[in-house]
C-alpha positions as CSV (number, residue, x, y, z in Angstrom):
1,X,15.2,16.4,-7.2
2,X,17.1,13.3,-8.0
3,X,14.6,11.2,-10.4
4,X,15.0,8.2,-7.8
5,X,13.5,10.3,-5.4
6,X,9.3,9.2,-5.3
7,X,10.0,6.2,-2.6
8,X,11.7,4.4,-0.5
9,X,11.7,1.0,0.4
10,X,9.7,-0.9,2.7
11,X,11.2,-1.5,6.0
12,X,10.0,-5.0,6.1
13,X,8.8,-8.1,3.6
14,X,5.7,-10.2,3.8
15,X,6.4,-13.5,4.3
16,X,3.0,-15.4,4.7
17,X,-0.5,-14.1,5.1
18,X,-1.7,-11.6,3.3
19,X,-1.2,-12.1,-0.9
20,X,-1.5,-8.8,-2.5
21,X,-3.3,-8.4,-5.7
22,X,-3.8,-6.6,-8.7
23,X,-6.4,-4.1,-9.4
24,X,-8.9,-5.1,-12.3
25,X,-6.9,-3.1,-15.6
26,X,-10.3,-1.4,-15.8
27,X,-10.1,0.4,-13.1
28,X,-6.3,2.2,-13.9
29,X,-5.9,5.9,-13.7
30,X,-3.2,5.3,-16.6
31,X,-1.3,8.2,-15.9
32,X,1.1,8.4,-18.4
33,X,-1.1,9.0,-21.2
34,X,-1.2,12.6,-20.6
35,X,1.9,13.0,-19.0
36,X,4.2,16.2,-21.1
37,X,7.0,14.1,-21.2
38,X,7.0,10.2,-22.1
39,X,7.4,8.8,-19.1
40,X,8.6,4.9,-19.2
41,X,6.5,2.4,-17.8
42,X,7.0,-1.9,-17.1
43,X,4.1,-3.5,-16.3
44,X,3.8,-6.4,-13.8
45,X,1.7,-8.8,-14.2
46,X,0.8,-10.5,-11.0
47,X,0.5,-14.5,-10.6
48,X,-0.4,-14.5,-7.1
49,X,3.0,-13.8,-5.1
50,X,2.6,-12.5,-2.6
51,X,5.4,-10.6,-3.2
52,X,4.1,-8.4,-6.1
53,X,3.5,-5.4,-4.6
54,X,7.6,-5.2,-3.5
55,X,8.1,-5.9,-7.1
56,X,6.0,-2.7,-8.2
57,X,7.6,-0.4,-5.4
58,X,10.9,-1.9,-6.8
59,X,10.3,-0.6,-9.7
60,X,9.1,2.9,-8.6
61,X,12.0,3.1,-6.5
62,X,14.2,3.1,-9.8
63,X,12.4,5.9,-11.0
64,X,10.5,4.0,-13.5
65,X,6.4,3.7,-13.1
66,X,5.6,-0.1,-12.7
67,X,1.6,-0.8,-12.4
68,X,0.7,-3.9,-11.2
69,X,-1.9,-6.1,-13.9
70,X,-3.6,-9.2,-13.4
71,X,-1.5,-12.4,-14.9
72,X,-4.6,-12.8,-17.9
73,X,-4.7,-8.9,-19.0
74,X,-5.2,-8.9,-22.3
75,X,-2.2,-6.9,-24.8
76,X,-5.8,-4.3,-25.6
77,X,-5.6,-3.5,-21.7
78,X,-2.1,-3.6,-21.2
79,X,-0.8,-1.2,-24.3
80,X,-2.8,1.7,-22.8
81,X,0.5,1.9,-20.9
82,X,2.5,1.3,-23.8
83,X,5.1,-0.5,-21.8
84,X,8.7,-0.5,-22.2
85,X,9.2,-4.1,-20.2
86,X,7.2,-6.5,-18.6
87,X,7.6,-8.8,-15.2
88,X,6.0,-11.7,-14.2
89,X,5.6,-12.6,-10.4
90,X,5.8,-15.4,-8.2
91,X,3.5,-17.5,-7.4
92,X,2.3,-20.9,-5.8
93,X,1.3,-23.0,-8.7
94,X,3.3,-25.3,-10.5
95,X,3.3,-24.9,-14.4
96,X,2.3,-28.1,-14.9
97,X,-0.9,-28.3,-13.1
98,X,-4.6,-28.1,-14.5
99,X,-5.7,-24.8,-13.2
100,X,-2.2,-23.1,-13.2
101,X,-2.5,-19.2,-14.6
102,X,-0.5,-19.4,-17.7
103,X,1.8,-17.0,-19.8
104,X,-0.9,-14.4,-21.9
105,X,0.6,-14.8,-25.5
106,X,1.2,-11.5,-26.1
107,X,4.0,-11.8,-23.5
108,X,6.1,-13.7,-26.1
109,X,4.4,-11.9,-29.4
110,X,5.0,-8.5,-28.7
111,X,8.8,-9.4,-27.9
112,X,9.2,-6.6,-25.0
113,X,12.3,-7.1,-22.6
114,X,10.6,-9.3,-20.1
115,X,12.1,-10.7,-16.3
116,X,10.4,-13.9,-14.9
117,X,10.6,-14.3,-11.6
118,X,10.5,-17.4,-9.7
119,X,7.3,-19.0,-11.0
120,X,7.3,-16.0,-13.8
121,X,11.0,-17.7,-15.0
122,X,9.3,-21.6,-15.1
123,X,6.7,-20.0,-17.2
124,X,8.7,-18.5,-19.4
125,X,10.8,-22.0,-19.6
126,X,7.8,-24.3,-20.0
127,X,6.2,-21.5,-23.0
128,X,9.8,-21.3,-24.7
129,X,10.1,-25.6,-24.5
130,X,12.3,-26.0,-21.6
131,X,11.5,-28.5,-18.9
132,X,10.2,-27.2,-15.4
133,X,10.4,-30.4,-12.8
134,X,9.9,-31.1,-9.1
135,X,13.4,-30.1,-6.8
136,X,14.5,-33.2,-5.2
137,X,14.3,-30.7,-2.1
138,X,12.0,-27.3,-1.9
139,X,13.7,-24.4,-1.2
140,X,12.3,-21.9,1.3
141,X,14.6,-18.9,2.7
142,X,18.1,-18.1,2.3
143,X,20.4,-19.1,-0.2
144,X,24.1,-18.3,-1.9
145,X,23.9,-18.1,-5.5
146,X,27.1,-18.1,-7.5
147,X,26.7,-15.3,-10.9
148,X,28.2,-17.1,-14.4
149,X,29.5,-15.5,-17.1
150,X,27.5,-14.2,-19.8
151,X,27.5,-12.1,-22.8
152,X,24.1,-12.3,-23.7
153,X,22.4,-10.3,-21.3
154,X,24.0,-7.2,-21.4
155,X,24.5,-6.2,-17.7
156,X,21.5,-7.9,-15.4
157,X,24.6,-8.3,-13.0
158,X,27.0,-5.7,-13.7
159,X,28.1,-4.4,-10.2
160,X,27.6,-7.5,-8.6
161,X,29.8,-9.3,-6.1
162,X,30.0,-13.2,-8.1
163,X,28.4,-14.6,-4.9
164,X,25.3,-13.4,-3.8
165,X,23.0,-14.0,-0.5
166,X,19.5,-14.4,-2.1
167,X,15.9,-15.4,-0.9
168,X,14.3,-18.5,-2.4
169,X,10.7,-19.9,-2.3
170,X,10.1,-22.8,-4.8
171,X,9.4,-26.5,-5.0
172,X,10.1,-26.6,-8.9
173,X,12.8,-26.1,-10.8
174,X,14.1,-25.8,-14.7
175,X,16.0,-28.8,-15.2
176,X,15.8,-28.1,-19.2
177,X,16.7,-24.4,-20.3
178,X,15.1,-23.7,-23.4
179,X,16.7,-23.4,-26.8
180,X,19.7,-20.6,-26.9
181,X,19.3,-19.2,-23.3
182,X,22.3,-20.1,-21.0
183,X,22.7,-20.0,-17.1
184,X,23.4,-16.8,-15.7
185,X,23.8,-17.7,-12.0
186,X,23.4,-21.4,-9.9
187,X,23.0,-22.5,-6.1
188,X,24.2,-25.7,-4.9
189,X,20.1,-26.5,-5.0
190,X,19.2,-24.4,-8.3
191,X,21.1,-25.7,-11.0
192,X,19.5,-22.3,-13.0
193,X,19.1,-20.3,-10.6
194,X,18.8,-17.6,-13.6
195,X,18.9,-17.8,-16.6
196,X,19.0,-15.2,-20.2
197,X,18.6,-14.7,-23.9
198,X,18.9,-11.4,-25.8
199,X,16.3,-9.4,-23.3
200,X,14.3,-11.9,-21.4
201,X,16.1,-12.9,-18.4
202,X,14.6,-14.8,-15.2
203,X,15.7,-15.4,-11.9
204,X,14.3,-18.4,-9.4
205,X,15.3,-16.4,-6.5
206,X,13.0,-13.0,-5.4
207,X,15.4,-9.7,-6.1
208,X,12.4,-7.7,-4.6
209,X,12.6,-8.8,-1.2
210,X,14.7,-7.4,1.2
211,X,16.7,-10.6,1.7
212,X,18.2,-10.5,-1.4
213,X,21.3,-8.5,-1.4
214,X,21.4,-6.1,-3.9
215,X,18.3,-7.2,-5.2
216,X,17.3,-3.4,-6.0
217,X,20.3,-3.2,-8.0
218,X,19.7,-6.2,-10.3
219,X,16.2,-4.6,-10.6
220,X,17.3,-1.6,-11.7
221,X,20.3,-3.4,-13.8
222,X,17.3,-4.9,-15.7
223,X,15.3,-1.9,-16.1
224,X,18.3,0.5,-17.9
225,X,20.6,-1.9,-18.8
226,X,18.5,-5.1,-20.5
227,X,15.4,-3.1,-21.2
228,X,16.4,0.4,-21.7
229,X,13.9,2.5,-19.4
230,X,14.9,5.9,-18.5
231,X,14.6,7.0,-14.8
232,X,12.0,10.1,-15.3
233,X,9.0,8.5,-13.0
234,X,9.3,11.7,-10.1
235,X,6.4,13.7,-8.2
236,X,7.0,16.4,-11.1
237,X,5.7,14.4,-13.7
238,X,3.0,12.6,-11.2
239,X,1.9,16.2,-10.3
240,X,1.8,17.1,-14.5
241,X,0.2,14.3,-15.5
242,X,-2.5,14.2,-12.7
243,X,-3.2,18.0,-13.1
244,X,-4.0,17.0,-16.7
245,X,-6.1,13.9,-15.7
246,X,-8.2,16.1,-13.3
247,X,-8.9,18.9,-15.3
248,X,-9.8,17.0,-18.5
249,X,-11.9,14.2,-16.1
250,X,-13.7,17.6,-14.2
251,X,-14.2,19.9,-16.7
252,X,-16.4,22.8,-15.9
253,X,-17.7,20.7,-12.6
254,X,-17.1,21.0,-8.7
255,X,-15.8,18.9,-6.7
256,X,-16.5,18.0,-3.1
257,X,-13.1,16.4,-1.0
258,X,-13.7,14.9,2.1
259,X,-11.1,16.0,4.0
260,X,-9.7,13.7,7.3
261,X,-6.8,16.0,7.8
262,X,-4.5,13.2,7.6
263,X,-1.7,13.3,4.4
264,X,-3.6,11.7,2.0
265,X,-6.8,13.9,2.0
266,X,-4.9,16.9,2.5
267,X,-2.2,16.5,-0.4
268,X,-5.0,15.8,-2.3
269,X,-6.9,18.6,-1.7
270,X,-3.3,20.7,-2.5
271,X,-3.0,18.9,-5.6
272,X,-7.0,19.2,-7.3
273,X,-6.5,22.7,-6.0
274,X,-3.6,23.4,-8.2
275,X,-5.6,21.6,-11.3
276,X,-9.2,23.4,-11.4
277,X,-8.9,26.3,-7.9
278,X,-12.4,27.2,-6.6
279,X,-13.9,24.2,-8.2
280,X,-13.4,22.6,-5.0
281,X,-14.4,22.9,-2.0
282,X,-13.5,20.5,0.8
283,X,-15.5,19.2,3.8
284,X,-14.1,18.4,7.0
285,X,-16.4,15.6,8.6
286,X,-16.5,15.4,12.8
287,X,-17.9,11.7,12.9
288,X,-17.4,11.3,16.3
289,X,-14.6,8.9,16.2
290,X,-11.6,11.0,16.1
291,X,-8.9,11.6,18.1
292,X,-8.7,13.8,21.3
293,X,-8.1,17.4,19.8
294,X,-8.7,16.3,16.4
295,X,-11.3,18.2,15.1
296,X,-9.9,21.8,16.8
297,X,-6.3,20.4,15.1
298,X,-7.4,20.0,11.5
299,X,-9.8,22.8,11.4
300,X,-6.7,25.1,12.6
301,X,-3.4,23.6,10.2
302,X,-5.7,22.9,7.5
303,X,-7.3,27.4,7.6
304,X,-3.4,28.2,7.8
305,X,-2.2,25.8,5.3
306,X,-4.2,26.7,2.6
307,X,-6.0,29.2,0.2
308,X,-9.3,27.5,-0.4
309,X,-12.7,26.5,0.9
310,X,-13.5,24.8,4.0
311,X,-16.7,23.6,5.6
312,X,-16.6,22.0,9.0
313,X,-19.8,19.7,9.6
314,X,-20.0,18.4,13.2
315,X,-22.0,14.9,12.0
316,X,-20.7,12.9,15.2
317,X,-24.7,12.0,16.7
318,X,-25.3,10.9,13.3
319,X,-22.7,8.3,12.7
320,X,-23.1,7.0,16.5
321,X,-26.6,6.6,16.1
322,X,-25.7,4.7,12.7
323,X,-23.0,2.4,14.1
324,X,-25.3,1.4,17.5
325,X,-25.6,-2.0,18.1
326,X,-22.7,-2.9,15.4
327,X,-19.8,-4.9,16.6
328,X,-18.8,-6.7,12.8
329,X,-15.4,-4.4,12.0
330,X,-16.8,-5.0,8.2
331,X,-20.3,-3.4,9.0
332,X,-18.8,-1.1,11.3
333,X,-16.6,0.3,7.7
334,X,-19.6,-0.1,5.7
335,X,-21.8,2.2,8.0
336,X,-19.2,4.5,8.2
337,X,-18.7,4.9,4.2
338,X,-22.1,4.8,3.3
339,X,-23.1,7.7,6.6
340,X,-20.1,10.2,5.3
341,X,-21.3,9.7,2.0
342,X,-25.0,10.7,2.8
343,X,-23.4,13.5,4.7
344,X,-21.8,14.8,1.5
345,X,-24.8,14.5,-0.5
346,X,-26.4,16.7,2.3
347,X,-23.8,19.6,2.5
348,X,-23.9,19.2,-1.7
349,X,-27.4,20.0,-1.2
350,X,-26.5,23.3,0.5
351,X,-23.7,24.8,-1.8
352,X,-23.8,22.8,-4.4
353,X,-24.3,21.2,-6.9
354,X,-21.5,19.2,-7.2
355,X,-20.6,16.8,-9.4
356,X,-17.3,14.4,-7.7
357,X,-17.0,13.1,-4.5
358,X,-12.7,13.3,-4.1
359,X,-10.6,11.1,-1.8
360,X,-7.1,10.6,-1.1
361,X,-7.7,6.8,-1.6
362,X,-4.3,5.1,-1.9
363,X,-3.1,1.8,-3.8
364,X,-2.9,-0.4,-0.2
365,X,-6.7,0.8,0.4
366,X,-7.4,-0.4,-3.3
367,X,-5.8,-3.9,-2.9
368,X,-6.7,-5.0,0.3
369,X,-10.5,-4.1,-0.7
370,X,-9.9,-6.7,-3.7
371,X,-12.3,-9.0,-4.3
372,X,-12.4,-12.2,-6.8
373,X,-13.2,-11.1,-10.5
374,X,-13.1,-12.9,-14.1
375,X,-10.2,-10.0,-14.1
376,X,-7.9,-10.9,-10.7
377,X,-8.5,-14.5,-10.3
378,X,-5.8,-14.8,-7.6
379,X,-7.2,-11.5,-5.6
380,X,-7.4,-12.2,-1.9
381,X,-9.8,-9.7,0.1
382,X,-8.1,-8.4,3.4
383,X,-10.8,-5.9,4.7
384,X,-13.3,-3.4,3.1
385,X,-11.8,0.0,3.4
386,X,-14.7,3.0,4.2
387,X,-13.7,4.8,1.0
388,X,-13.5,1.9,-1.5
389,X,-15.6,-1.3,-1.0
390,X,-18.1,0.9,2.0
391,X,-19.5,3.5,-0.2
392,X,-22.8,3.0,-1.5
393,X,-23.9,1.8,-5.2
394,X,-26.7,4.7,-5.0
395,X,-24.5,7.7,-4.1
396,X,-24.6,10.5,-6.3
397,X,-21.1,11.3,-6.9
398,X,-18.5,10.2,-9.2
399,X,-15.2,9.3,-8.0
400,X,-12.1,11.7,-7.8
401,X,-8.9,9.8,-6.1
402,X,-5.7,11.0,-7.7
403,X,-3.5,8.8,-5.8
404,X,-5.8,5.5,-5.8
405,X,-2.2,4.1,-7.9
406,X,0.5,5.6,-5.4
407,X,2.1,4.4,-2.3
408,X,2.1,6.5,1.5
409,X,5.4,7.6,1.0
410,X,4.8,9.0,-2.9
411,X,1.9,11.0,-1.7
412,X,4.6,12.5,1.3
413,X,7.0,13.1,-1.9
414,X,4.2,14.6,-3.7
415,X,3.0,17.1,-1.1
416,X,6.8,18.4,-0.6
417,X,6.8,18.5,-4.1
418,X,3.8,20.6,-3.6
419,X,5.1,22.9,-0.8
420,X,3.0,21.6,1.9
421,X,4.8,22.1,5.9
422,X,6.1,18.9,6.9
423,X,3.6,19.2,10.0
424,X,1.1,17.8,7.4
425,X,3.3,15.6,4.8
426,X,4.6,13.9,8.2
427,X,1.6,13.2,10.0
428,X,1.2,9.4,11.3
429,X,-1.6,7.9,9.4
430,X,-5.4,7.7,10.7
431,X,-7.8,5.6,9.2
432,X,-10.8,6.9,8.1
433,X,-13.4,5.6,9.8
434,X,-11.5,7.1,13.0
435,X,-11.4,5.2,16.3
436,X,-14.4,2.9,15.0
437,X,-11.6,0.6,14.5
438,X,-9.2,0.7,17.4
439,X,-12.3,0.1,19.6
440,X,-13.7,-3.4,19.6
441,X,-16.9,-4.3,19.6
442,X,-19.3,-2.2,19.7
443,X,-19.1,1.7,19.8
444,X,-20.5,4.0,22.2
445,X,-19.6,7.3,23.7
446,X,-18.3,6.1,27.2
447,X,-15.7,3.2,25.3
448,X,-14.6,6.4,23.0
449,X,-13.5,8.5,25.8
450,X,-11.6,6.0,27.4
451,X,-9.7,5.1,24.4
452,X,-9.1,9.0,23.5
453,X,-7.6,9.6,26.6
454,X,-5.4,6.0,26.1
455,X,-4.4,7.2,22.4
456,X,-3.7,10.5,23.6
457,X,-1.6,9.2,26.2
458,X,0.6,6.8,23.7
459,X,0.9,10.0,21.3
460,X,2.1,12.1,24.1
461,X,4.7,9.5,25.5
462,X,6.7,8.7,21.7
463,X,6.7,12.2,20.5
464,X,7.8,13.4,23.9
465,X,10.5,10.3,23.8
466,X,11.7,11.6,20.3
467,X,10.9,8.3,18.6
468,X,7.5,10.0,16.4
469,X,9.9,10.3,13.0
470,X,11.7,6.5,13.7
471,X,7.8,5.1,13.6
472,X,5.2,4.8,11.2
473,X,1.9,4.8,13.3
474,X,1.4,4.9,16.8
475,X,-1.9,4.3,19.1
476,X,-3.9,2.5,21.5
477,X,-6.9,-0.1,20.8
478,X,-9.7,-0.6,23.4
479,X,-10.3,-4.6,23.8
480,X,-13.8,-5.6,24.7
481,X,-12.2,-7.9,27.6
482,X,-12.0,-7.1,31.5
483,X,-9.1,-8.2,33.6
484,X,-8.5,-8.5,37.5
485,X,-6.1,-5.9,39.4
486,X,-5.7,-4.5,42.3
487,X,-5.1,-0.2,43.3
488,X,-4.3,0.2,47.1
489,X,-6.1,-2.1,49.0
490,X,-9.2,-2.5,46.4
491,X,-10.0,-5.0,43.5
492,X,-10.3,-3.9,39.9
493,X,-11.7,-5.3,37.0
494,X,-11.5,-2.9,34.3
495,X,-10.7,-2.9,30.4
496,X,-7.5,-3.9,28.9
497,X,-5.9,-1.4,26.3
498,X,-3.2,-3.2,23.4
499,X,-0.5,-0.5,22.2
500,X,0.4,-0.5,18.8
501,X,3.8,1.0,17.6
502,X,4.5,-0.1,13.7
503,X,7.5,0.6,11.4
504,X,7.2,0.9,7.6
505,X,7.5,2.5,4.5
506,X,3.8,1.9,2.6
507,X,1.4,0.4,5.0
508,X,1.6,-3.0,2.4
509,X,4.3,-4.3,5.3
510,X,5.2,-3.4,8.8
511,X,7.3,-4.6,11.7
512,X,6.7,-3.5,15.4
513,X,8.6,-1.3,16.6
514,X,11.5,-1.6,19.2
515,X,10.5,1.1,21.4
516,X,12.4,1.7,24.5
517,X,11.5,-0.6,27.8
518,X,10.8,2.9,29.6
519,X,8.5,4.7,27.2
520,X,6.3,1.5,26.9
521,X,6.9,1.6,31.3
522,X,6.0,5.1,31.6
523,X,3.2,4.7,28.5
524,X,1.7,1.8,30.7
525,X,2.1,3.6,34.3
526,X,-0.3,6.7,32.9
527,X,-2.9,5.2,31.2
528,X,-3.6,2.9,34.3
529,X,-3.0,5.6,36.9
530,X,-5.0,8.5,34.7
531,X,-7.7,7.0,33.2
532,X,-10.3,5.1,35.2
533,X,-11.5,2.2,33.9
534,X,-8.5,0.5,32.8
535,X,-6.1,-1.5,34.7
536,X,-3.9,-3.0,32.4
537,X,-1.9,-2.6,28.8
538,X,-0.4,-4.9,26.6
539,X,2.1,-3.9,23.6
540,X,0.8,-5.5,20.5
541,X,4.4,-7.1,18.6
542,X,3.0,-9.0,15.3
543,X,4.2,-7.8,12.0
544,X,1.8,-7.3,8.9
545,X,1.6,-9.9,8.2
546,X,0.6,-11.8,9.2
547,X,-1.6,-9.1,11.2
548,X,-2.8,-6.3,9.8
549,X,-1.7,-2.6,10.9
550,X,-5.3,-2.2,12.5
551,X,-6.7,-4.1,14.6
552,X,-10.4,-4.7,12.6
């Protein structure tokens, strides 16, 4: 496998909304420490963009591991990773005011290749005695920047066309470059619109957005060619280094996985499997909130899939009776983490003990259950997910969640890696707490049917069309509104159902997708005619963001 391999880029960039964050540097699985082969690593560190996430699968994407660190980790934190480079992000302060986030002085002590970007480049100006001013006029969108020459930085640009169609989002500029760097590119607006000495380079312009043409490249340009990383960040040495991790973080323990039969769970399961074997045994949870067929589904790929341990546990009374009268989509999560975890507890109980509660928690779950910390100062909190701000600060397992660092589409490179049939690594994400989330309002067995039959419906109509592989994640959500129609001769008023059809790469971005006028016509023309109790459907066409994939 080609080491460029582990992921693919986003379909789509975030362009307001939601700002993703950095995890606390506590909390990183640090990887690489035990990894058989050095494998390089560049850390970002993230002043609020909301572009820093793109910047970390950027980096990924080049085959080199990027983790993403808030802007005031400390050099003790950040040399666990021993990096070979460091970035610094966007972000929408001005240098010169009173509560900006400023350059950690390690940055310029420990003289590692470093790339500013946008507000990460005025940074490294104002810290290295340029001058950073107001622009006469912001800049916001698409520019033409025009590359200079330059022997100093040692090919940022090689490969480059000498104009290039870029993506801007400042009101500052460096109207001062500091001593002995030189412009490296300008825009009829951006004077610098880069700028380099030796090996720290920055850019006012965002290379990891998908506007930027051959942004990638200049990424990647920086990585090899200005700091020297070697491309060897693939599944094989996630899969080494995590076996590792497990085994020494494990020991002689056991482990409990909750399994959902989705990707993540399952390639989890595949991959603690392969570290420690009969140590762990994994739990399939019916919670009552799953899709129609689910629970026969999982039970049947999962028993032919693999060589281990399964227990099925049909918990669905429990977590209804749990969610009744609950209508807040942040309770509803927090019932439904703290209820599977009790459930665990209970089967531990039975063929235990066990020691770890393992998920297949990914990076998106982690950063959109951010909150504010002395350690993330510019974290933004999206939503609680079940399985990282819902479970309980009583439960009696410690956390296994090998992938809690890696993107959707690493953990689909990891389980091929693995050997697992694509009927597993490619199926469409489900959230975990199930259809609690694509019903509004509050649950209850009569709302769940209808939107079973609704999802199955959708599912049936996009896989049938031949459009399942060109779309991320496809469904239908319940809205607790009626509307008028008429059938025959007779008035209706029944519930309304929203489709929702999403591209993307990670789950960090998306873009509706452009599915054909019929499918959505012959999607619409069942669900009203089959299923009574709903007379109309609407096709949901907001991006994320600024919506999120799920509807609570």
């Amino acid at each position: 496998m080609a080491t460029t391999d582990l992921t693919t880029l986003p379909t789509t960039d975030p362009t307001e909304g939601e700002v993703a964050s950095a995890h606390s540097v506590e909390e990183s699985a640090h990887l690489l420490e035990d990894a058989p082969t050095a494998v390089d690593a560049v850390v970002i560190l993230d002043f609020g963009s909301q572009y820093s996430q793109l910047i970390t699968r950027r980096v990924r994407e080049c085959g080199v591991y990027g983790e993403l660190m808030p802007h005031d980790a400390t050099w003790e934190e950040v040399s666990k990773l021993q990096p070979k480079a460091v970035i610094l992000s966007g972000g929408p302060s001005s240098v010169y005011a009173e509560d900006a986030p400023q350059l950690p002085e390690w940055v310029l002590e420990q003289n590692l290749p470093t790339l500013g970007i946008c507000y990460g480049m005025q940074l490294l100006a104002h810290a290295l005695g340029g001058t950073v001013a107001p622009t006469n006029r912001r800049e916001y969108g698409p520019a033409t920047i025009e590359i200079a020459n330059s022997d100093d930085v040692a090919g940022l640009f090689d490969g480059m066309p000498e104009r290039l169609d870029v993506w801007m989002s400042h009101g500052d500029h460096i109207s001062k470059l500091p001593d002995s760097f030189e412009v490296l590119a300008t825009s009829p607006n951006s004077p610098v619109a880069a700028m380099g000495h030796s090996t720290m380079v920055g850019l006012q312009f965002h290379p990891e957005v998908q506007h930027t043409t051959n942004g990638t490249q200049l990424v990647r340009n920086f990585l090899t060619k200005v700091a020297g990383c070697t491309s060897n960040w693939t599944p094989e040495s996630f899969i080494d280094a995590s076996i590792r991790e497990i085994r020494e973080q494990v020991g002689d323990g056991r482990v409990l996985l909750g399994l959902s039969g989705g990707v993540d769970s399952s390639v989890a399961a595949a991959l603690i499997h392969k570290a420690i074997g009969d140590q762990l045994t994994s739990v399939f949870v019916n919670n009552g909130l799953l899709r129609l067929g689910e629970a026969e589904l999982v039970q049947e790929t999962f028993t032919r899939a693999f060589d281990t341990n399964l227990v099925y546990v049909d918990a669905s009374e429990r977590f209804l009776e749990k969610l009744k009268g609950v209508s807040d989509p942040e309770e509803k999560r927090k019932a439904i983490g703290e209820t599977f975890v009790r459930v665990f507890e209970s089967e531990a109980e039975k063929a235990g003990p066990f020691q770890f509660l393992a998920q297949g928690t990914l990076y998106p779950d982690v950063i959109e259950s951010a909150t504010q910390s002395a350690n993330s100062k510019t974290a933004a909190k999206i939503k609680t997910h079940h399985n990282v701000g819902g479970l309980p600060a009583d439960m009696q397992f410690k956390l296994l969640e090998p992938f809690r660092f890696l993107f959707k589409d690493e953990v689909r490179a990891v389980g091929r890696t693995l050997g697992l049939p694509e009927e597993i690594v490619e199926r469409q994400p489900f959230p975990g707490p199930g259809l609690a989330v694509r019903l509004l309002g509050e649950i209850n067995e009569t709302d769940l049917e209808l939107l079973r039959k609704a999802d199955a419906i959708v599912r049936e109509e996009i896989e049938a069309a031949g459009h399942a592989k060109d779309v991320w994640q496809y469904f239908a959500v319940l809205l607790p509104i009626n509307s008028t129609g008429v059938m025959g001769d007779y008035r209706t008023y029944a519930r309304v159902v929203a489709v929702r059809a999403i591209a993307s790469q990670d789950a960090m971005t998306a873009d509706w997708a452009r599915l054909p006028h019929d499918v959505l016509g012959r999607i619409s023309n069942r669900i009203v005619n089959e299923i009574d109790g709903i007379n109309r459907v609407v096709y949901d066409i907001t991006s994320k963001p600024p919506a999120t994939i799920e509807w609570e």
